[in-house]
N, C-alpha and C positions, 0 to 999 in steps of 0.2 A: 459421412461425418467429417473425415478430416480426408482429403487425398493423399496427400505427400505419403512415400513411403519414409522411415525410421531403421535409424540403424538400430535403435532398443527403445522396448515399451517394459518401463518397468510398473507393476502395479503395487500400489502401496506407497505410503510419503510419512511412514515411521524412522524409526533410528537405519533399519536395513535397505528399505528402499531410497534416502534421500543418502545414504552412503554411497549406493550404487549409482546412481542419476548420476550426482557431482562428482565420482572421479569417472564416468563416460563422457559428461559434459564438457568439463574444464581440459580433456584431451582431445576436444573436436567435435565425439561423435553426436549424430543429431538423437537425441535422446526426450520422450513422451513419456510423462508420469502422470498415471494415474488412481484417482483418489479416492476414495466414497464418501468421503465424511465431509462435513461442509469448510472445512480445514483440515492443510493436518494436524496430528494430536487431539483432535477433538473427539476421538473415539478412544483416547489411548490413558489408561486409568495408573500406567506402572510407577510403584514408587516414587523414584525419583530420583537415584545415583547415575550420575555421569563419569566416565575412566578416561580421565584427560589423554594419556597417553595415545587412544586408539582412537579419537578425535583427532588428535593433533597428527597421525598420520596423513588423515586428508584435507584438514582444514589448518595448519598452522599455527594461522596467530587468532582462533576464534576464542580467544581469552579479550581481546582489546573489544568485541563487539556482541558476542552470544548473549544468550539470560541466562546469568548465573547466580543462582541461590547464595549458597553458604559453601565453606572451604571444608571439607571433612577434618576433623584433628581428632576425631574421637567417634572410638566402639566400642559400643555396651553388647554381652549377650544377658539375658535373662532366662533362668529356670523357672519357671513358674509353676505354685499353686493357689488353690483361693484364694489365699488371704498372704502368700509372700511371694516372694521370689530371690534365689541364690544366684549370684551374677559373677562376671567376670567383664574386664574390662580395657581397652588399650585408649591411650592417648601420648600423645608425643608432638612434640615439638619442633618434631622434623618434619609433621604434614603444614606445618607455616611456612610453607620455603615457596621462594619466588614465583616458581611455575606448579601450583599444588597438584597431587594426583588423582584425587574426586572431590564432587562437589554433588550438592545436592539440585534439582531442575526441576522445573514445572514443565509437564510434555506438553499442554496446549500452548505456552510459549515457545518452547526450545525445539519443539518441531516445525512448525511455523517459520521460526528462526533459518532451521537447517535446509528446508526447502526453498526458503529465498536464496540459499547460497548456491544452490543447484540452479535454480534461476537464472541467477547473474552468471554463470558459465555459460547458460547456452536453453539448459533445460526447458520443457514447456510443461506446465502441469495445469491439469485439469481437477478442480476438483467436483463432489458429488456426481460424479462418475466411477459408474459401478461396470465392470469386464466380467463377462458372462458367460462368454465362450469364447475359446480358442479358436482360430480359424488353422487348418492343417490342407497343406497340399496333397496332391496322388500319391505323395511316397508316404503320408505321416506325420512329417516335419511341419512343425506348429511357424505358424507364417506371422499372424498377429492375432489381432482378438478384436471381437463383437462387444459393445458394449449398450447399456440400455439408454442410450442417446437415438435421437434418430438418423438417420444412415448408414451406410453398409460398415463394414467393417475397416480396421485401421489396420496395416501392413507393419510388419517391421523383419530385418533378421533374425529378432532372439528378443523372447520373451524374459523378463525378470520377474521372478513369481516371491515378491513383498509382503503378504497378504496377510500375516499374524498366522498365528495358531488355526484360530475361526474360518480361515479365507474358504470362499466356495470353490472359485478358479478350479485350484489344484485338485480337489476330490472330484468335481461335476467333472474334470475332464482326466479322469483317472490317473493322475501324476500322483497324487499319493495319496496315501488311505485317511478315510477319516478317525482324525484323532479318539483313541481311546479314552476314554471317560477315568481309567485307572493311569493315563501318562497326562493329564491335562488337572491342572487349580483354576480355583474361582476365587479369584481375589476381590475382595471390598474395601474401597478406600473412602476417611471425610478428610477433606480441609478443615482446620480449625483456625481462626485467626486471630492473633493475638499483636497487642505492639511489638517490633523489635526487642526492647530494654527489656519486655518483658519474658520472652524466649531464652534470650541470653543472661536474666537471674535466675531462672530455672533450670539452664540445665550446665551452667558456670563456664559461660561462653563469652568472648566478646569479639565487636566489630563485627567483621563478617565468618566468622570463626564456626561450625557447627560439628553435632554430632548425629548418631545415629544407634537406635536401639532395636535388636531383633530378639525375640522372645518365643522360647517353647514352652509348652509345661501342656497343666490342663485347661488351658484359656481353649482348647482345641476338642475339648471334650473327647479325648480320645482317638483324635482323628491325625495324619500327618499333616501337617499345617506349622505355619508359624506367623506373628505378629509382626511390626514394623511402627516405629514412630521415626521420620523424618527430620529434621529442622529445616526450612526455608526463613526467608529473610521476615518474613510477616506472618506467618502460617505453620503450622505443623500438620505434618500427611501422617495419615495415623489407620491403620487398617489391619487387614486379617488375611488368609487364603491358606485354604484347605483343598484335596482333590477332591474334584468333580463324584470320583465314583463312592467317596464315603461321606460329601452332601447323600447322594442318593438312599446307597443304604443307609442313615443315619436318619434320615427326613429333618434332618438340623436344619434350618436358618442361617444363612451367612449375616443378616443383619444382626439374628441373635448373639451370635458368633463375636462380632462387634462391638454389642451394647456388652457385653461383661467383658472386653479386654480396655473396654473406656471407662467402666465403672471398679475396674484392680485397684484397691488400694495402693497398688504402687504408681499406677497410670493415672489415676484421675485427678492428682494435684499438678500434673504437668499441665494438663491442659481445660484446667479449672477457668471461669470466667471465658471462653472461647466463642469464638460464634462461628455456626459450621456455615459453610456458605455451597460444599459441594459435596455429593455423594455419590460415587461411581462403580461398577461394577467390571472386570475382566478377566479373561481365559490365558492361562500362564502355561506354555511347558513345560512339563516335568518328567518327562518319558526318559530324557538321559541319553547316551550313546545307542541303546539297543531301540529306542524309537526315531534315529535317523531315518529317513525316507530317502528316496535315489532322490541326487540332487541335481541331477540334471540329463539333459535328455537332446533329442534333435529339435534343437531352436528353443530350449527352454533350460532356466535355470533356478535353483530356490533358494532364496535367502533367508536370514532371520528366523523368526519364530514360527513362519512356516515349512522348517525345517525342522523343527524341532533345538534350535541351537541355541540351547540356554542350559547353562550351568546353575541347576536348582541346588547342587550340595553347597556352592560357593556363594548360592545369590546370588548371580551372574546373568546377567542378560543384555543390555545395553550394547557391551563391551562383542558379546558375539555377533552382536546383528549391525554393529556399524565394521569390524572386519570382513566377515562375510558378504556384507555389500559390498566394502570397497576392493574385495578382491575377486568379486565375481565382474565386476565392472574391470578393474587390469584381465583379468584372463580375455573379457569380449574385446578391449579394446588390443590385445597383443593377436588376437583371431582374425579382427577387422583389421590392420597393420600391416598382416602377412597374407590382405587376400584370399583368405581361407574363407570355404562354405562355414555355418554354426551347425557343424553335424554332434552328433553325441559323441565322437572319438575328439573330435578339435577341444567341447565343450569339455571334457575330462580333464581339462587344463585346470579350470576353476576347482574341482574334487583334490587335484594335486597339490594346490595352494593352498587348501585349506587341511590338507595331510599334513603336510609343513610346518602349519602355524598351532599357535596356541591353543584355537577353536576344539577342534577334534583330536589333539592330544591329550586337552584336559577333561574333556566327552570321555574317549577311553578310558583312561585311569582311573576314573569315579565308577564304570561303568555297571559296577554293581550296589552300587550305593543308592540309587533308586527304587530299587526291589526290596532291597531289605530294611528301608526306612518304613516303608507301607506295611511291610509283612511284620515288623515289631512296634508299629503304631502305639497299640494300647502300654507296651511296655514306657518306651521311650518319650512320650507324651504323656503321659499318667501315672502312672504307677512309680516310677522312677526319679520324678521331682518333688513326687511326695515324701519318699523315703527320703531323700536329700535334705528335703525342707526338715522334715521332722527331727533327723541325727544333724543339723544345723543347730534346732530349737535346743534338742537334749545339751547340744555343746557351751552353749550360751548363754540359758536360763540358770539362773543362782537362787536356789530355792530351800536348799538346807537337807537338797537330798544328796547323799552319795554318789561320787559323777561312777563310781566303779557300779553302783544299781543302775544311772541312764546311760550308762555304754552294756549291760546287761539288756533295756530295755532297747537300745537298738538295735543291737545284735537280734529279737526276738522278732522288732520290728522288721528287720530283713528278711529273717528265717521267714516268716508269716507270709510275706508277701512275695515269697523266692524271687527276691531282690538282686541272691545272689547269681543270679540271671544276668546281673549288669554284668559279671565279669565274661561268660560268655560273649553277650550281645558286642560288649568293649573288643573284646578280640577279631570278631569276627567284622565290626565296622574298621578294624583297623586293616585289616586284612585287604577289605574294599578299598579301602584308603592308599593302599599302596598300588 
């Protein structure tokens, strides 16, 4: 297929692969990406939050040129139940400032985007090109990879394993396990599209100004899950994602899942009059710290989400898979520099870097916050925004009854539903917390 050999074949051209390309690239090394999907992002369904800061380590000034959405100045959370939901909320004034710190992005643009910048370094990407197998010499050491192109196989020092969550690569060639169905979401996302002026009377925005709303309750029917509405400049991203393994057991519907977080009375006058123009489905992880995989090996290394590197407590993801590339990329390029084999001791440079940084110190710390979000599901998703909702209702309603009778009847409503289960549960997420 291709002769030349490569100093790095990264596969994948998402947030973690095209971090990795561009800083091997724009340091020299000759660097092949590739892609399966007929571009990148074209498979890639997330959200939509961008963290300027961990951009702007490898890209600078991609404010003057990137696609960018809307400037975040505003977080909603919402509690939800059927018919309300209790909220809390930040906005400030200080996310207006020169160089903003997120922003909302359309991944069929913004990745597209990002691989051109790998590009123009040096990069060579290939897309709808799918890597099949690993190619390994006498010792072991993964040399390059076979893909389902026609001819032999493509050479390189050190493989980057990009792949998302889904990638085959990594499990067909035993580098890591395949993801558990209990550490893995099934996110569904639509586009809705709406005028500008019209986004920004609804949700009391202006210019390029946006917010973002994330919502738990029973929209999840019980399940750990949480909702999301977006703002972009034209459009509102509006979706769902629950784990995989309580779609299963539940035999729920992610579209149904959907249709009743779009028909909430609190949701549905946002993006009333809309026209969906896209509907997408993808695999998110949520495994946490304790479903890291060894991330690297003789001639091979993992980035992103097939790594498991995504902070599900914080909603984080973006932010770990463009660090994790760009510093899997400084580790190969400080290995290649000093002349050094890519054996698994050299490659343990990149595991060090990311000991370091942000990535897996904030994995750690959460690192039981995973488990016991699933294990008290039906509490914390159901039962517990009900109660909310209702000692909300009892507080608020002015009916002519005795609030000293509706604080009786909350109190009963708690007892009823050993409610007072929240103060446990509170303790014991705090705990995780720390």
């Amino acid at each position: 297929m291709i002769d030349e050999k490569f100093d790095a074949i990264v596969i994948g051209a998402g947030m973690a692969g095209n971090a990795a390309a561009y800083t091997m690239a724009s340091r020299g090394l000759k660097v092949l990406q590739l892609e399966r999907g007929e571009y990148p992002g074209s498979k890639n369904v997330q959200g939509g939050i961008l963290y300027a800061d961990m951009l702007e380590k490898i890209v600078p000034d991609f404010r003057e040129e990137a696609p960018l959405e809307r400037r975040l100045i505003e977080q909603r959370f919402w509690f939800m139940t059927d018919k309300a939901h209790t909220g809390m909320h930040y906005r400030s004034d200080e996310f207006n400032e020169e160089r903003p710190n997120r922003y909302t992005i359309i991944r069929s643009q913004f990745d597209r985007w990002f691989a051109r910048q790998a590009q123009s370094k040096g990069a060579i990407l290939l897309c709808e090109t799918t890597a099949i197998e690993l190619i390994r010499d006498a010792y072991g050491k993964v040399v390059g990879v076979r893909t389902d192109r026609s001819g032999g196989p493509i050479h390189a020092d050190v493989v980057v394993l990009a792949e998302g969550v889904n990638g085959l690569l990594g499990t067909r060639s035993e580098l890591r396990p395949r993801p558990s169905a209990a550490h893995v979401a099934l996110a569904v996302k639509e586009m809705h599209f709406l005028p500008p002026e019209v986004i920004e009377a609804r949700f009391n925005l202006k210019g390029d100004e946006g917010a973002v709303i994330e919502a738990a309750g029973t929209i999840s029917e019980g399940m750990a899950g949480m909702g999301f509405i977006y703002t972009n400049k034209e459009s509102i991203s509006i979706g769902i994602g629950c784990l995989v393994s309580d779609f299963a057991e539940s035999e729920t519907s992610p579209a149904k899942l959907l249709d009743i977080f779009k028909k909430h009375p609190s949701v549905a006058p946002l993006i009333a009059g809309s026209e969906v123009k896209e509907y997408a489905a993808h695999l998110i992880p949520e495994g946490g710290y304790k479903a890291v995989p060894q991330l690297f090996g003789d001639g091979w290394v993992i980035c992103g989400d097939a790594g498991q590197l995504n902070n599900a407590i914080h909603r984080e993801g973006s932010n770990l898979a463009m660090t994790s590339g760009r510093l899997a990329g400084e580790a190969i390029f400080q290995i290649k520099s000093r002349r050094d084999a890519m054996t698994k001791a050299n490659l343990s440079l990149y595991k060090k870097f990311l000991d370091e940084s942000f990535v897996l110190k904030d994995l750690k710390k959460y690192k039981d916050m995973p488990e016991l979000l699933h294990t008290q599901a039906q509490n914390l998703f159901l039962t517990y925004p009900q109660l909310v909702s209702k000692a909300m209702e009892n507080f608020l309603r002015v009916d002519g009854k005795p609030k000293i009778e509706k604080e009786k009847d909350t109190f009963r409503n708690f007892r009823k539903a050993r409610g007072f289960g929240l103060i446990g549960d509170a303790f014991r997420i705090a705990r995780a917390w720390r």
